[in-house]
mmCIF file of the N, C-alpha and C atoms, coordinates in Angstrom:
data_MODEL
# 
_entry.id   MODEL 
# 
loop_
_atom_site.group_PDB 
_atom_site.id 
_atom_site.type_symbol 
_atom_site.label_atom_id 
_atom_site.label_alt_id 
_atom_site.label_comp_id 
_atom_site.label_asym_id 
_atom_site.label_entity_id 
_atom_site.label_seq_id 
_atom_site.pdbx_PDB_ins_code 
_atom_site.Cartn_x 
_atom_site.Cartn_y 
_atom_site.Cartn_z 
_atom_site.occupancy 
_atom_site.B_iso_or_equiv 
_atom_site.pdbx_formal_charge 
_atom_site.auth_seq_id 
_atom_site.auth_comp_id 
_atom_site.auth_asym_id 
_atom_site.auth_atom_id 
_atom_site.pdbx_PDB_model_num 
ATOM 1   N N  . UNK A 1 1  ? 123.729 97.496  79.040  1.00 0.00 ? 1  UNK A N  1 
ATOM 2   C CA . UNK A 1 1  ? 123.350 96.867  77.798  1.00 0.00 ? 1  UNK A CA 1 
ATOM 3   C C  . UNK A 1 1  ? 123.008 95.392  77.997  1.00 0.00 ? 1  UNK A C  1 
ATOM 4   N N  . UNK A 1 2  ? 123.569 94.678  78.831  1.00 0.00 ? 2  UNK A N  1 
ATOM 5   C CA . UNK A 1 2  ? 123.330 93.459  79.091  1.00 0.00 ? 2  UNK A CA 1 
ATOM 6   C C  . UNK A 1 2  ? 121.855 93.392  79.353  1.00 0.00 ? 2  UNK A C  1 
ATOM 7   N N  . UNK A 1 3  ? 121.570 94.008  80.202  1.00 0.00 ? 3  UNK A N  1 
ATOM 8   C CA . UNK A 1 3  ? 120.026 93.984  81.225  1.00 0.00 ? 3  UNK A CA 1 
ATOM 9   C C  . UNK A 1 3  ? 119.196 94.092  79.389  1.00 0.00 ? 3  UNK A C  1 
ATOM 10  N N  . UNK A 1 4  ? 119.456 94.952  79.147  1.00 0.00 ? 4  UNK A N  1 
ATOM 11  C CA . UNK A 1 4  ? 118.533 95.077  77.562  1.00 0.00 ? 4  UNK A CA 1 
ATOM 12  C C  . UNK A 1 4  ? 118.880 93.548  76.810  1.00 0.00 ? 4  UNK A C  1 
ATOM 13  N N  . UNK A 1 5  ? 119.449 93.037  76.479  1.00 0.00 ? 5  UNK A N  1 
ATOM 14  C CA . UNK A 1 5  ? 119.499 91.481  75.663  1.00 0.00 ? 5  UNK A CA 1 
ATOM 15  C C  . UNK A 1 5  ? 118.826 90.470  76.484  1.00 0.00 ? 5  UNK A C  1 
ATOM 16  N N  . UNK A 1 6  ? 119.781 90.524  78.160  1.00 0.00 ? 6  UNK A N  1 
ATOM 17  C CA . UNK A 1 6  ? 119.225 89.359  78.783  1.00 0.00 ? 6  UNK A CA 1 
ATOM 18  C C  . UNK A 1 6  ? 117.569 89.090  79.036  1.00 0.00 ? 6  UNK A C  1 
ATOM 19  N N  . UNK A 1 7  ? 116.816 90.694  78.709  1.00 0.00 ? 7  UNK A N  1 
ATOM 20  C CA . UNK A 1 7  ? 115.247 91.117  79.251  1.00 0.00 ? 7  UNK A CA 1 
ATOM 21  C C  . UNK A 1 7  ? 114.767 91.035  78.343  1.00 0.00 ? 7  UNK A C  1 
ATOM 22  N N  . UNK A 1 8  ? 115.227 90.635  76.717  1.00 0.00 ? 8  UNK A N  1 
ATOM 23  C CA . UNK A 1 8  ? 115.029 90.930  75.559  1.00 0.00 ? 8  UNK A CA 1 
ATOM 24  C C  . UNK A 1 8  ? 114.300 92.336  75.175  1.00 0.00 ? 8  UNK A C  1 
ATOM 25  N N  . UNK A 1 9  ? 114.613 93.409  75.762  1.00 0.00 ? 9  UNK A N  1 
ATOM 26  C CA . UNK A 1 9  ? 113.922 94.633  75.779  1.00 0.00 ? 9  UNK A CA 1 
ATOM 27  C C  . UNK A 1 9  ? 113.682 95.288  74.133  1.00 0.00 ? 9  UNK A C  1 
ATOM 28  N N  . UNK A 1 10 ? 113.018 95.071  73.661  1.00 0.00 ? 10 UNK A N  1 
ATOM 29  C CA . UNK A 1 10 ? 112.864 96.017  72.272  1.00 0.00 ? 10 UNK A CA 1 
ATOM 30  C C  . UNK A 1 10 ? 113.481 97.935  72.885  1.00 0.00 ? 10 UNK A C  1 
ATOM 31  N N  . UNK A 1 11 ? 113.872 98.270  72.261  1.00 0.00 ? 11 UNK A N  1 
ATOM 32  C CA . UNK A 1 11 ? 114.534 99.584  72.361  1.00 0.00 ? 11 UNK A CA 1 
ATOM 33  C C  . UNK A 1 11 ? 113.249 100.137 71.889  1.00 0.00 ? 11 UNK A C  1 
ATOM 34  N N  . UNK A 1 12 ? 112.068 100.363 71.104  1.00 0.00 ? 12 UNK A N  1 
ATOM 35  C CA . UNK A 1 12 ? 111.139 100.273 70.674  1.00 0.00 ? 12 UNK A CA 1 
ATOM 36  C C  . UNK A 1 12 ? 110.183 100.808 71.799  1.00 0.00 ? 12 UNK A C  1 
ATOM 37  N N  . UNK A 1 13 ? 109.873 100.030 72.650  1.00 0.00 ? 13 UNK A N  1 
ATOM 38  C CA . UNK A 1 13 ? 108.796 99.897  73.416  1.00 0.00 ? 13 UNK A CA 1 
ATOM 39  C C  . UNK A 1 13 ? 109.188 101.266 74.881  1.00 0.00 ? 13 UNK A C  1 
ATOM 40  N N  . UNK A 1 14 ? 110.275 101.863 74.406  1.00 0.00 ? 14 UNK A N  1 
ATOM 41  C CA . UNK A 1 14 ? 110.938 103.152 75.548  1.00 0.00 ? 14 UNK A CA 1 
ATOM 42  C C  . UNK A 1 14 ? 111.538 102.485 77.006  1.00 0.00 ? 14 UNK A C  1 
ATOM 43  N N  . UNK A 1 15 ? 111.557 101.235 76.660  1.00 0.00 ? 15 UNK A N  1 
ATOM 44  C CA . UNK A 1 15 ? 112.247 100.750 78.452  1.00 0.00 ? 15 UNK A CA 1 
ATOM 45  C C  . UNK A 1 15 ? 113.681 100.707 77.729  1.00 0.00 ? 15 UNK A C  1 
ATOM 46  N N  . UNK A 1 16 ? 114.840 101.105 78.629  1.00 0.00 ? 16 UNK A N  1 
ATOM 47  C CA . UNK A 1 16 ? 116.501 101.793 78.455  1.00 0.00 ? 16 UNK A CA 1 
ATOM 48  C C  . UNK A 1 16 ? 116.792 100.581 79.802  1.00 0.00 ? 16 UNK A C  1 
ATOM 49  N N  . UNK A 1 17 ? 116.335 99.974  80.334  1.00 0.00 ? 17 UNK A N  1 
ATOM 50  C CA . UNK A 1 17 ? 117.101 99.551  81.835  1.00 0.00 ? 17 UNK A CA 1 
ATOM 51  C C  . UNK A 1 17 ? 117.541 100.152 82.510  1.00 0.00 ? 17 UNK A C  1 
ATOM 52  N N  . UNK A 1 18 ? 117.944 101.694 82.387  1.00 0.00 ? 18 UNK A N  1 
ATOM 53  C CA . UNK A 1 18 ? 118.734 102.205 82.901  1.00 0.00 ? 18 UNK A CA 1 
ATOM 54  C C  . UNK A 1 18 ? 118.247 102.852 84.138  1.00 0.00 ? 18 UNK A C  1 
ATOM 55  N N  . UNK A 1 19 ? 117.477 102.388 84.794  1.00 0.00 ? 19 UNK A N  1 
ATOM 56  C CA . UNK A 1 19 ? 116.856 102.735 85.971  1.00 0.00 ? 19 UNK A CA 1 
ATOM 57  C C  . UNK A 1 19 ? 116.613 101.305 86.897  1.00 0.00 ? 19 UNK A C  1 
ATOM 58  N N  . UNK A 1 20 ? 117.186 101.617 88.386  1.00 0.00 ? 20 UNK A N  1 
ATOM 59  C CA . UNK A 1 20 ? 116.801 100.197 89.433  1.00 0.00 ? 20 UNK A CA 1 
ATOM 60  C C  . UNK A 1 20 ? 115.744 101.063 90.271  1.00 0.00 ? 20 UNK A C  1 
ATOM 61  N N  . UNK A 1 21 ? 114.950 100.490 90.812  1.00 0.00 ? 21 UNK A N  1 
ATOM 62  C CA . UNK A 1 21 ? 113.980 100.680 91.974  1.00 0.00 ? 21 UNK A CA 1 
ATOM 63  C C  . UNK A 1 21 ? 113.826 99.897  92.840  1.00 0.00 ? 21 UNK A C  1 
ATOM 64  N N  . UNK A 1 22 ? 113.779 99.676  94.432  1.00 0.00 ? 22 UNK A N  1 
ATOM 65  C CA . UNK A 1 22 ? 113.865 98.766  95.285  1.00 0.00 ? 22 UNK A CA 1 
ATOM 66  C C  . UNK A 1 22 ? 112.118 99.028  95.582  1.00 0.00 ? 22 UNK A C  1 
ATOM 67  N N  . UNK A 1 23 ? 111.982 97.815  95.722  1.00 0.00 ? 23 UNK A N  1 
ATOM 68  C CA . UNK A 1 23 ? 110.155 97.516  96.357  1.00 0.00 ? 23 UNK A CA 1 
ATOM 69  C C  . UNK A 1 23 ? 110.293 97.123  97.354  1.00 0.00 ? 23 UNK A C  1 
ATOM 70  N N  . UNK A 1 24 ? 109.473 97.045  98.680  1.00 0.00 ? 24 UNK A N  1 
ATOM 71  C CA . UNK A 1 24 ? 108.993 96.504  99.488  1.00 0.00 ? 24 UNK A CA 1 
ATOM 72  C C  . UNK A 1 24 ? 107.433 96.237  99.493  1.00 0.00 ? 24 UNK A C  1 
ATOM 73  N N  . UNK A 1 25 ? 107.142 94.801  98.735  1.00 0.00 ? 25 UNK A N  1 
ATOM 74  C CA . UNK A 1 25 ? 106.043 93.910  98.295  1.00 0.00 ? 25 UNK A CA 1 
ATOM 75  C C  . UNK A 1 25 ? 105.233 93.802  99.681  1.00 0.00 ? 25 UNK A C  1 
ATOM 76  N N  . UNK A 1 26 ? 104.102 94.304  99.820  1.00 0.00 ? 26 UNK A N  1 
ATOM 77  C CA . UNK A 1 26 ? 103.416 93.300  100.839 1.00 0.00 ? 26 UNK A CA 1 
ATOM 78  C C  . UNK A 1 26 ? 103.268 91.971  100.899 1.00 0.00 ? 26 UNK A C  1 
ATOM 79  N N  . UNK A 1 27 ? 103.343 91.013  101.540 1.00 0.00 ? 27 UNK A N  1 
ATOM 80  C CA . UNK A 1 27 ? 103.027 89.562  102.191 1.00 0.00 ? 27 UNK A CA 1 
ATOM 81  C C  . UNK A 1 27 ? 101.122 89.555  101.176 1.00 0.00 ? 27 UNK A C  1 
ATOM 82  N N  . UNK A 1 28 ? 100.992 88.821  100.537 1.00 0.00 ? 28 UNK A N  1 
ATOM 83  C CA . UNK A 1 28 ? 99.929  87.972  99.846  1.00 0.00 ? 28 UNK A CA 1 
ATOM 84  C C  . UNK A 1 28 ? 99.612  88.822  98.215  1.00 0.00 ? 28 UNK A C  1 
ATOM 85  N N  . UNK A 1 29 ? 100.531 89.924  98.002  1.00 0.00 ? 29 UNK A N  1 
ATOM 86  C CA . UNK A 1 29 ? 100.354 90.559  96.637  1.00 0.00 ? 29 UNK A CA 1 
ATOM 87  C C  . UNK A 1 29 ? 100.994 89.078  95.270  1.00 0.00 ? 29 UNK A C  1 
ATOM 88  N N  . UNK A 1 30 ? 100.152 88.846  94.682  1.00 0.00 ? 30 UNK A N  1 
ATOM 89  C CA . UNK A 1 30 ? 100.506 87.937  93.817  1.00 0.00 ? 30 UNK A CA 1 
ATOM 90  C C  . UNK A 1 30 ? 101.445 88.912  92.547  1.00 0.00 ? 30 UNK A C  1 
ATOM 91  N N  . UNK A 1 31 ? 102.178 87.933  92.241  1.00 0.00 ? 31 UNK A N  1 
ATOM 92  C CA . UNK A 1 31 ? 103.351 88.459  91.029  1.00 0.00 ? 31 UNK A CA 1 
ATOM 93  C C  . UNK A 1 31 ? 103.887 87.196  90.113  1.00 0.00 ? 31 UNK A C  1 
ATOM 94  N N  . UNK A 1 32 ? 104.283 87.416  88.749  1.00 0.00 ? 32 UNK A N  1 
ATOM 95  C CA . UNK A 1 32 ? 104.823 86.477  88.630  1.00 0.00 ? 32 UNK A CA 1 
ATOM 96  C C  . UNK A 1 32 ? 106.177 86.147  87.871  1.00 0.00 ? 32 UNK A C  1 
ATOM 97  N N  . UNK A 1 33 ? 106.881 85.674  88.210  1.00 0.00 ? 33 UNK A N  1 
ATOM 98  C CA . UNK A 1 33 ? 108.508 85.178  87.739  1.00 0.00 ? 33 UNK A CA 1 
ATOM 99  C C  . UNK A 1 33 ? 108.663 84.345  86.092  1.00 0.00 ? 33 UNK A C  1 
ATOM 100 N N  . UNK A 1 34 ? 109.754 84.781  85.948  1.00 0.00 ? 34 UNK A N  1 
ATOM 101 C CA . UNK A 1 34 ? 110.063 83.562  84.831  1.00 0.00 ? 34 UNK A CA 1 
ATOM 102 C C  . UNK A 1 34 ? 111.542 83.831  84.400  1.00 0.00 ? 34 UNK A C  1 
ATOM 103 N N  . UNK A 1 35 ? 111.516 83.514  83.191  1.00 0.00 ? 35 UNK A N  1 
ATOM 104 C CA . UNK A 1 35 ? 113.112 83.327  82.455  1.00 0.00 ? 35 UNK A CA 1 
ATOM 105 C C  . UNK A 1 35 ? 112.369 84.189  81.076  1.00 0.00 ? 35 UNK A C  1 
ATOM 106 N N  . UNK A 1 36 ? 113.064 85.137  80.648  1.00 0.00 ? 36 UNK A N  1 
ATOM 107 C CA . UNK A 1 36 ? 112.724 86.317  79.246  1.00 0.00 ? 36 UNK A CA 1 
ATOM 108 C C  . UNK A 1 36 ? 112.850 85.693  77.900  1.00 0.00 ? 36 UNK A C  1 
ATOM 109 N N  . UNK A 1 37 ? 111.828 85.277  77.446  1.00 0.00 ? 37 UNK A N  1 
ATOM 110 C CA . UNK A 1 37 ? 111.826 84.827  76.234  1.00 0.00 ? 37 UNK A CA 1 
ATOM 111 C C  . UNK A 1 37 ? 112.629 85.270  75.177  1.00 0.00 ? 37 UNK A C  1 
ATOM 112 N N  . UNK A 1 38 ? 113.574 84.566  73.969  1.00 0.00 ? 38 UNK A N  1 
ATOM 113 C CA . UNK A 1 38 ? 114.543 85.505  72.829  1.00 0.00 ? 38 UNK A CA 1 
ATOM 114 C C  . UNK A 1 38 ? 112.873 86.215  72.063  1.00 0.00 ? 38 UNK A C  1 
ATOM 115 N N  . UNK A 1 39 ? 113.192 87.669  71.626  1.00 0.00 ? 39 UNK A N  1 
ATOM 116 C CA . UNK A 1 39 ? 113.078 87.923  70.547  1.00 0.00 ? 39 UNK A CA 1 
ATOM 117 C C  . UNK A 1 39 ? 113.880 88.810  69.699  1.00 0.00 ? 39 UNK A C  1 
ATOM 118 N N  . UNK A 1 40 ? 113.494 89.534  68.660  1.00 0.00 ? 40 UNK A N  1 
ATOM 119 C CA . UNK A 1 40 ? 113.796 90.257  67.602  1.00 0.00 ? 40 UNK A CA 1 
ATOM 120 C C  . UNK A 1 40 ? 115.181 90.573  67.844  1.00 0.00 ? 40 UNK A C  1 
ATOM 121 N N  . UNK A 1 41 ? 115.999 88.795  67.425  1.00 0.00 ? 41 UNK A N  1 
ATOM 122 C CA . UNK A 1 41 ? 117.615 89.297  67.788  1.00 0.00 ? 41 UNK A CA 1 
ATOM 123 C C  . UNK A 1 41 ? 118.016 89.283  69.357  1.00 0.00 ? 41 UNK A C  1 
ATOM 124 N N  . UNK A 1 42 ? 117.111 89.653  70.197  1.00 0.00 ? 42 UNK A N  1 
ATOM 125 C CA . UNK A 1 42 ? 117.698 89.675  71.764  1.00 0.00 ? 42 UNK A CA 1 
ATOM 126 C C  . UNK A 1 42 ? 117.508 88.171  72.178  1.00 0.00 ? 42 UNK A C  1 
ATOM 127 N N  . UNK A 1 43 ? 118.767 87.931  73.153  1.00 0.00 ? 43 UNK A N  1 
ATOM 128 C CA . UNK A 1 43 ? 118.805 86.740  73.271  1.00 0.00 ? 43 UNK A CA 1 
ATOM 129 C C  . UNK A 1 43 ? 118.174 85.905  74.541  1.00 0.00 ? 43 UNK A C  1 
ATOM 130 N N  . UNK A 1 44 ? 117.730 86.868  75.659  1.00 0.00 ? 44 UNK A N  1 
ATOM 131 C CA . UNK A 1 44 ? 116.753 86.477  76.700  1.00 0.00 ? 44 UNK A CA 1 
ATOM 132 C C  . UNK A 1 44 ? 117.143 85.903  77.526  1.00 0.00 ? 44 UNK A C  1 
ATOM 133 N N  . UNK A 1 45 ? 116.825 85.253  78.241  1.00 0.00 ? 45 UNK A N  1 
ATOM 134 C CA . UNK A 1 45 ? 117.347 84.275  79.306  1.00 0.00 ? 45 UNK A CA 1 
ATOM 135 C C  . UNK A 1 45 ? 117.714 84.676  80.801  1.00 0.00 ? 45 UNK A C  1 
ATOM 136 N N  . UNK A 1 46 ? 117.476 86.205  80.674  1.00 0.00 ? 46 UNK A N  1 
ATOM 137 C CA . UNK A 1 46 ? 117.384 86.798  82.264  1.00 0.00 ? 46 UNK A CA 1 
ATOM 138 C C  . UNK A 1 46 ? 116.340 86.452  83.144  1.00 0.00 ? 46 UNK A C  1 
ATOM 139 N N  . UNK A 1 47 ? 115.948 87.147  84.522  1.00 0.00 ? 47 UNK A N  1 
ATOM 140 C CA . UNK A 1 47 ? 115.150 86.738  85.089  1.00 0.00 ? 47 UNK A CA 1 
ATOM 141 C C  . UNK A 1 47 ? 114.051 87.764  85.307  1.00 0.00 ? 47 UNK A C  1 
ATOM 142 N N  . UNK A 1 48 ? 112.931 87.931  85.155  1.00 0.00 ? 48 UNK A N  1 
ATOM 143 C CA . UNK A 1 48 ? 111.834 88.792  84.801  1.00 0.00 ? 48 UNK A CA 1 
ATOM 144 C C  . UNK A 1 48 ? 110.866 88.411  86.351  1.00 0.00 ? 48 UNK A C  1 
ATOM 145 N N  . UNK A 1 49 ? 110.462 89.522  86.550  1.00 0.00 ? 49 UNK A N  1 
ATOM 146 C CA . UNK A 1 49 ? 109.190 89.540  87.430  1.00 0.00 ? 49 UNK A CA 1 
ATOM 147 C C  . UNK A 1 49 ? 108.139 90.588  87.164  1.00 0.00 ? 49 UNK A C  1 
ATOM 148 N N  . UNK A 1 50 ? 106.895 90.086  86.828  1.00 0.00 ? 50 UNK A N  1 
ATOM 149 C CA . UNK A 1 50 ? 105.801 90.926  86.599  1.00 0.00 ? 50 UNK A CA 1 
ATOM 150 C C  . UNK A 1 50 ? 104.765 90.896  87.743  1.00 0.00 ? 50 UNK A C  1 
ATOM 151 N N  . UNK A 1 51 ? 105.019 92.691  87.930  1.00 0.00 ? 51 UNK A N  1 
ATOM 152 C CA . UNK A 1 51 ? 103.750 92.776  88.837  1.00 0.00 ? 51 UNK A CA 1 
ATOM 153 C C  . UNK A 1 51 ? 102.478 93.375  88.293  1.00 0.00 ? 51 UNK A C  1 
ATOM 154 N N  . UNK A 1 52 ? 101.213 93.209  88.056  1.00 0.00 ? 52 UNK A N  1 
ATOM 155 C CA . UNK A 1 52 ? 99.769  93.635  87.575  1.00 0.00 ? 52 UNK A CA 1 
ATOM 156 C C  . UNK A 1 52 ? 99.379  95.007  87.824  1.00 0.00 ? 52 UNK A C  1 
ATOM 157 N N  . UNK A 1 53 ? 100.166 95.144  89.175  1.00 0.00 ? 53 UNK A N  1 
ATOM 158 C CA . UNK A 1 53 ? 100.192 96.666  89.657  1.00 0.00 ? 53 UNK A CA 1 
ATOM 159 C C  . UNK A 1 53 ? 100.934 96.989  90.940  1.00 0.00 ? 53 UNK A C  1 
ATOM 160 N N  . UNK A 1 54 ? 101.550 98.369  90.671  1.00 0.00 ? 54 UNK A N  1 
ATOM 161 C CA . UNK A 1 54 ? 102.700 98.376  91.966  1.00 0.00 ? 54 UNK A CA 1 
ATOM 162 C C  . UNK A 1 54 ? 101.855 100.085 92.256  1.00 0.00 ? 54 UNK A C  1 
ATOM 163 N N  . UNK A 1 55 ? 101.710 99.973  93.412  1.00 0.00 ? 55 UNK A N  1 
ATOM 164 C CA . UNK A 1 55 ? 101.470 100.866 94.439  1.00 0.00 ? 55 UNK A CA 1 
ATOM 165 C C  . UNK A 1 55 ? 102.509 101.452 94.811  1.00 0.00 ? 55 UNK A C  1 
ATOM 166 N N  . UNK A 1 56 ? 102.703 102.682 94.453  1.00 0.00 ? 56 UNK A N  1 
ATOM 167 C CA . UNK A 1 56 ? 103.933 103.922 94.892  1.00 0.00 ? 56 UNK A CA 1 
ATOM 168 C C  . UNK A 1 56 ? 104.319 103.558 96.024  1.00 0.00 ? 56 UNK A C  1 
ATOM 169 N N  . UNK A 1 57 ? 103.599 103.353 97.422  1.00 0.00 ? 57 UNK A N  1 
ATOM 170 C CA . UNK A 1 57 ? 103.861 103.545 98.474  1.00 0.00 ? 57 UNK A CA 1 
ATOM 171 C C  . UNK A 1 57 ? 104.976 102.022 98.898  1.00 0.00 ? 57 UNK A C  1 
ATOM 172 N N  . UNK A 1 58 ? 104.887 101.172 97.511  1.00 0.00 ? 58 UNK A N  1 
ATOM 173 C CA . UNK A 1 58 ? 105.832 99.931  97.877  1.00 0.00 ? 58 UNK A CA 1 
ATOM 174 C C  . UNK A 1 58 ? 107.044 100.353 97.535  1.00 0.00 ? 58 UNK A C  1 
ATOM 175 N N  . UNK A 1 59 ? 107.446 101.642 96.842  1.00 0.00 ? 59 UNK A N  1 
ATOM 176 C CA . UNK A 1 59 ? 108.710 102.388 96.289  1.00 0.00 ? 59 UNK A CA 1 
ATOM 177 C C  . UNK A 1 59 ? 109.565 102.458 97.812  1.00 0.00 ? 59 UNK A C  1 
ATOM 178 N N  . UNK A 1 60 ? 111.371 102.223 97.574  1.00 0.00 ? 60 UNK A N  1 
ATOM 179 C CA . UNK A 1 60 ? 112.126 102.156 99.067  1.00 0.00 ? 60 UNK A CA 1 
ATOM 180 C C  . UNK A 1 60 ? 112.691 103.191 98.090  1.00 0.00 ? 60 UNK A C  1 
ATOM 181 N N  . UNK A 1 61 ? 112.972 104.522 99.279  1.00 0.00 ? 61 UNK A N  1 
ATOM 182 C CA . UNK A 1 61 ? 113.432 105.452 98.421  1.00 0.00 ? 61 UNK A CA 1 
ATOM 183 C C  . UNK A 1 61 ? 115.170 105.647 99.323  1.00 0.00 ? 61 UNK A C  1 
# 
């Protein structure tokens, strides 16, 4: 439940947190970081990384 406030996750939008996945990123794939903005009541302040697109084959199974 934490991961859902700190990500400000709308329950809404079908993301639960309740899933981790390990990546192995190639060397020059751009991504980008930040801190999770509050909304609707969630209070934010976790740490977020967006990638544009993740390639299966970066999945560590």
């Amino acid at each position: 439940m934490a991961s859902v406030i700190d990500s400000s996750l709308d329950q809404n939008w079908g993301n639960t947190a309740t899933k981790i996945v390990k990546l192995k990123i190639p060397k020059g794939i751009k991504l980008y970081e930040g801190v999770a903005a509050p909304q609707k009541g969630l209070v934010g302040g976790g740490n977020q990384i967006y990638l544009p697109k993740i390639d299966k084959n970066w999945v560590i199974k």
